[in-house]
N, C-alpha and C positions, 0 to 999 in steps of 0.2 A: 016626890023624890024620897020618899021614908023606905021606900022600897025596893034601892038602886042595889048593885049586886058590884063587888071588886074586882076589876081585873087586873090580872098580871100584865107587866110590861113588858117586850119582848127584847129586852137588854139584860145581858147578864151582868151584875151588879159589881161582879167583883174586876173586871176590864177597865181599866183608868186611861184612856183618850188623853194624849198629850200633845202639845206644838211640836214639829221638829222630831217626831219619834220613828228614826229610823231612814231608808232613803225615800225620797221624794219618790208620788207616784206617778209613773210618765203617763198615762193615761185624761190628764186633767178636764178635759172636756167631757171625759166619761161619767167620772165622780161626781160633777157636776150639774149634767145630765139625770141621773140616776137619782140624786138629791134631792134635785127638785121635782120630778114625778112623786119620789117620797112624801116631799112636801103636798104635794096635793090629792093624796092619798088622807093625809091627817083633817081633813076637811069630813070624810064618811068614819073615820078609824081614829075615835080620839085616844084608844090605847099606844099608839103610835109615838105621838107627837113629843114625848122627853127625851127618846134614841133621838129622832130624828133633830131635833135641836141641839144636840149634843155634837152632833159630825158637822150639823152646818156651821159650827165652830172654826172648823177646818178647810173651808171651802176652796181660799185663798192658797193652801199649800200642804193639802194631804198626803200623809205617806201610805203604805201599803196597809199598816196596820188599822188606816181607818177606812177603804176598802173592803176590808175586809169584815170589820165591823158593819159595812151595811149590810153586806151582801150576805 
């Protein structure tokens, strides 16, 4: 492990993900959908895994801005 190399995360840092931000997205079965393929993506793709924890935040009642955030 002396030899490991850093990766970037594919989250832009400056984006702050909140409850309630903006209108609900009608879509819910999608986001949720889409999440958890995510999620099982972070299984081969450990650079992944802190976006995607971050939206599964939201699972319960995402709005567009976090949508868009995955996608």
């Amino acid at each position: 492990m002396l030899d490991f190399k850093p990766v970037d995360t594919p989250m832009n840092p400056n984006v702050k993900l909140l409850p309630n931000q903006g209108q609900p997205y009608p879509y819910l079965g999608k986001y949720k959908k889409l999440v958890g393929e995510l999620n099982y993506l972070t299984m081969t793709r450990p650079d992944i895994v802190f976006p995607i924890t971050v939206v599964n935040q939201f699972l319960n009642l995402p709005s567009g801005s976090h949508w868009i955030a995955i996608v």
